[in-house]
N, C-alpha and C positions, 0 to 999 in steps of 0.2 A: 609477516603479519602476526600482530601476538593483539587475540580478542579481548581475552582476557586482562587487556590493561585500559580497555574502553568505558567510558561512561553509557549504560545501559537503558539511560531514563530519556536519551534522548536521540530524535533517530531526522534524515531528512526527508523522509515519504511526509507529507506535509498531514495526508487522510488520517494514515494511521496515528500519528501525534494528535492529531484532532479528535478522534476516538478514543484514544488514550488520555486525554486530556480531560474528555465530557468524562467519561468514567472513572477518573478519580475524585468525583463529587461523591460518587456514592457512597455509603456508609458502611457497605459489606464490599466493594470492589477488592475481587483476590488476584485480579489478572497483574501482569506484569507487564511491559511493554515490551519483552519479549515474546508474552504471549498472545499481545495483540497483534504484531506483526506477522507473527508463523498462523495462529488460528484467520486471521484475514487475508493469507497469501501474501500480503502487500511485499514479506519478504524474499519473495520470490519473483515479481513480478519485472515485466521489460516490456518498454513501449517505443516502439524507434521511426522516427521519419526516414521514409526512404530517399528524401530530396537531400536534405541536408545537417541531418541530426537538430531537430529544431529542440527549445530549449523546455517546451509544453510538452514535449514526451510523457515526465513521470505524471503529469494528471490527465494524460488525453485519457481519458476513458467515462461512462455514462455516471454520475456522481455519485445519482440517486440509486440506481439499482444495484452497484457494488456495492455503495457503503452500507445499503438496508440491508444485503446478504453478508456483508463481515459482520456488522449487530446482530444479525440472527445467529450466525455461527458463535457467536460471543454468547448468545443466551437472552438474545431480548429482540419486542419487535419495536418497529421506531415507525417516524410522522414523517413526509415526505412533503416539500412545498418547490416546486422548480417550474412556475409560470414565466411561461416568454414575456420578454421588455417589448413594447411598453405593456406594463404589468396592468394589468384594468382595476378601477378603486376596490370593487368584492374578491378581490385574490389576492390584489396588495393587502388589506383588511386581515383575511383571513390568515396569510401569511407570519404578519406582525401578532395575529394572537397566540400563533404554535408556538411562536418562539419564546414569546411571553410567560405563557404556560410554562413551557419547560423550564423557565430560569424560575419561576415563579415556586416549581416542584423541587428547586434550586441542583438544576441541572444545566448547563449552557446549552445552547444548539448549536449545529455543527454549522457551518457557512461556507462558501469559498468566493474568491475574488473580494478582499474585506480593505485589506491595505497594499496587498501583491495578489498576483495569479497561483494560489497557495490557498489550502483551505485553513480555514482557523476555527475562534469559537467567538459565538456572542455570549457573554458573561452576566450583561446587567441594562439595563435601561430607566431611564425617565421620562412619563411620558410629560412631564414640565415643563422639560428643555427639549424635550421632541430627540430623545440622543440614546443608541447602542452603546453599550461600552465592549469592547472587542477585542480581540488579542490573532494574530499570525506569525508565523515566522520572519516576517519584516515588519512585526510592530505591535504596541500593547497600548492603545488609546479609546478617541470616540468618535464615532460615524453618526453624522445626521440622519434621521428619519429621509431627508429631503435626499442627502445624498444614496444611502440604500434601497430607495424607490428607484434613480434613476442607472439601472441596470444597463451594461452595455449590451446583454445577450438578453440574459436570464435571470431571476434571484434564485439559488440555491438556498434551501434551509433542510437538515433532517435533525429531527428530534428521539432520544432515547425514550422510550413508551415502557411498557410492563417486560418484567421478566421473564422467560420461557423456562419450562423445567428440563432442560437439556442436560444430560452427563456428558463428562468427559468423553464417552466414546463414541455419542451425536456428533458433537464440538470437533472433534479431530477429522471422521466422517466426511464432515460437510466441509473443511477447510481443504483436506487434499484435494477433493471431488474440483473446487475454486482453484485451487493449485494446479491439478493438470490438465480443467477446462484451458484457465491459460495458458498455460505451455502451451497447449497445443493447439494454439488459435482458433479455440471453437466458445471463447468467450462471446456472451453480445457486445456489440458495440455500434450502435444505430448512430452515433452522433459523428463519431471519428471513423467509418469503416473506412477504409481505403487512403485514409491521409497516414496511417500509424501502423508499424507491423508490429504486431502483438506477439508476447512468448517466445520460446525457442527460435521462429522465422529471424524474430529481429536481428540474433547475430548475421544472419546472410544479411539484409539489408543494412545495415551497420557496415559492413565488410565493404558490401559492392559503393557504399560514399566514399570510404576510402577512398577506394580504388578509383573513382572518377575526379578524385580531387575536389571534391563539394561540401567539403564538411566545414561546419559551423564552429568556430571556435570554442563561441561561451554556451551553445546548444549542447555541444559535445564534453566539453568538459562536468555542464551542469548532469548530463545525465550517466555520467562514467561517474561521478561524487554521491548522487542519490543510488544506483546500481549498486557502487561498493558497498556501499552502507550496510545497505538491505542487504547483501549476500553474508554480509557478517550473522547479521540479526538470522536469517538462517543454518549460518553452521550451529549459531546459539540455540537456536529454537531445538532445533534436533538431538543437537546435545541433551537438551534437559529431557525431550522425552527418553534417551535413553536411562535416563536418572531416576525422575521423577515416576514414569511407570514404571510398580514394582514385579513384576514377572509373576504374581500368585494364578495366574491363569495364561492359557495360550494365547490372549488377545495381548494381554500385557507383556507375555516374553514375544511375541510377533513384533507389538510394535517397535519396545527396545532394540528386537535384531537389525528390523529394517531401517528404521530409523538412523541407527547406526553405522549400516552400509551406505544410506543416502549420505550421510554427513562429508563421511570422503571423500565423497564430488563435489559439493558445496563448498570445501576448502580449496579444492582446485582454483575455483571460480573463483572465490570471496581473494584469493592470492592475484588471480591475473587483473582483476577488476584492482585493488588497490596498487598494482602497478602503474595501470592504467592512467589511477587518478594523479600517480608522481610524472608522468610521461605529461600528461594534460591539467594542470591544477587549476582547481574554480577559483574566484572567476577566471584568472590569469587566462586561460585556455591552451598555453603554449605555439606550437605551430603543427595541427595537426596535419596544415596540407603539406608539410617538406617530405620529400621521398623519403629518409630513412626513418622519421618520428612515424610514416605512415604504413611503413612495414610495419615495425616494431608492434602497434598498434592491430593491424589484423593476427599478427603472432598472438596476438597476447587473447583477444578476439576468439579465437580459433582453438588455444587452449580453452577459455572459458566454454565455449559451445560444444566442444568435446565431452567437458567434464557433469556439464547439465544436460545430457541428451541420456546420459549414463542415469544422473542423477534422479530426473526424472521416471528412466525405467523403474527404480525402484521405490519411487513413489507410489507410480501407477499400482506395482503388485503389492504394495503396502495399503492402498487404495481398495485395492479388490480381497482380499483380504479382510479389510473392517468390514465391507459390506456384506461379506459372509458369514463374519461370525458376532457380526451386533448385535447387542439383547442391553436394555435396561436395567433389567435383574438377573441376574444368569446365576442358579445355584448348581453347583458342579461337585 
């Protein structure tokens, strides 16, 4: 695996491209989308069915209350609309005007389920022609008013709202703290509890489909191609703090050290996962259930969960750490 020959501006966590997407509206936007992935955990993240690797993995999870917590970790607080279908006309109403609003402040909203089960952005509207103009990772057109009322679940909508005065060392803070709530399956998750094993678990539940011969071709492969990815965007993200924090104090040379021990596990990972995706390629999927693709496959499994269990330790103490020595202002 060589990172460094990737295109950086684009990634398949569908969330974080959506956040990244609404925020490069802004005028002052300095984040990178490698800094949206690592300060939103998304690159870190792992969602696994224990039935049969189903292909809703990389978004089982609650929409609204991750993505309002990677916005605040970003530095801003956001607008939240996810009224059950059938949606009643004062929420539908109400709905249509955040979104409104926010294109209006010429910011998109964030959406999901627009043209795929992927989240994207609403961009624009008319209310002349009753019509969203929208964009996903499978498509850049327009949705009816008529069509975006009749939700098969839910309408999803979060909006970016004001800025927070958060520093760099809130910002990090509050990303590990998401980082190894996940791992270590103490995230919430009221919508998918018990259908998806979250964090670290999932490589066991991952392992044990193998093993019983249950796995989903195109579930599994989709989410060995979204995993890779993100694991990249992680060795990346760590890299830079070892970079970009300059060591002028104990926080800054902490981070860089730890930072830097974490990475080395992260390339474990980000190498077995991009194996992975050559063993099983999306959509292709390969043949995950034949006996030797399905060794190879826990081998490969089993390095990576070795190499994040590591990886993680040293997060945690990177973790406890900032929360020791955090200060706003710190003259030294």
């Amino acid at each position: 695996m060589n990172i460094h020959e990737r295109d950086w501006t684009t990634t398949r966590t569908s969330a974080a491209s959506a956040i990244y997407g609404a925020l490069s509206y802004l005028d002052e936007n300095a984040f990178s989308l490698i800094d949206v992935m690592g300060l939103t955990g998304h690159a870190f993240r792992m969602n696994i069915d224990p039935k049969k690797v189903h292909p809703a993995g990389p978004t089982a999870f609650p929409g609204g209350y991750i993505l309002r917590r990677n916005l605040c970790n970003l530095g801003f607080t956001s607008c939240l609309a996810d009224p059950a279908a059938p949606v009643p006309p004062d929420k539908l109403q109400k709905t249509f005007s955040i979104i409104q609003e926010s294109i209006d402040h010429g910011i998109p909203a964030i959406s999901y389920d627009l043209f795929s089960t992927e989240f994207g952005l609403i961009y624009g509207y008319d209310d002349d022609s009753q019509e969203f103009y929208a964009k996903d990772p499978s498509n850049d057109g327009v949705i009816t008013y008529a069509d975006f009322s009749e939700a098969k679940g839910f309408i999803f909508i979060t909006t970016i709202s004001e800025k927070l005065p958060h520093s760099k060392y809130e910002m990090l803070r509050m990303a590990l703290d998401m980082i190894v709530d996940h791992a270590r399956g103490r995230e919430w998750n009221h919508i998918f509890n018990g259908n998806f094993v979250m964090g670290l678990d999932g490589f066991e539940a991952w392992i044990k489909v193998f093993e019983k011969g249950t796995v989903d071709p195109l579930g599994n492969a989709y989410n060995a191609a979204v995993i890779a990815d993100a694991r990249q965007f992680a060795v990346k993200f760590l890299e830079e703090l070892t970079m970009k924090w300059n060591g002028t104090n104990v926080v800054e040379r902490g981070v860089r050290k730890l930072a830097g021990e974490a990475r080395e596990f992260y390339i474990v990972s980000a190498e077995a996962f991009e194996q992975l995706t050559r063993l099983f390629p999306f959509p292709n999927g390969g043949i995950p259930n034949d006996h030797n693709s399905s060794n190879k496959a826990i081998e490969l499994l089993r390095n990576a969960e070795a190499a994040e269990h590591e990886g993680i330790k040293v997060i945690e103490k990177l973790l406890q750490f900032m929360k020791g020595y955090y200060s706003e202002k710190w003259i030294y």
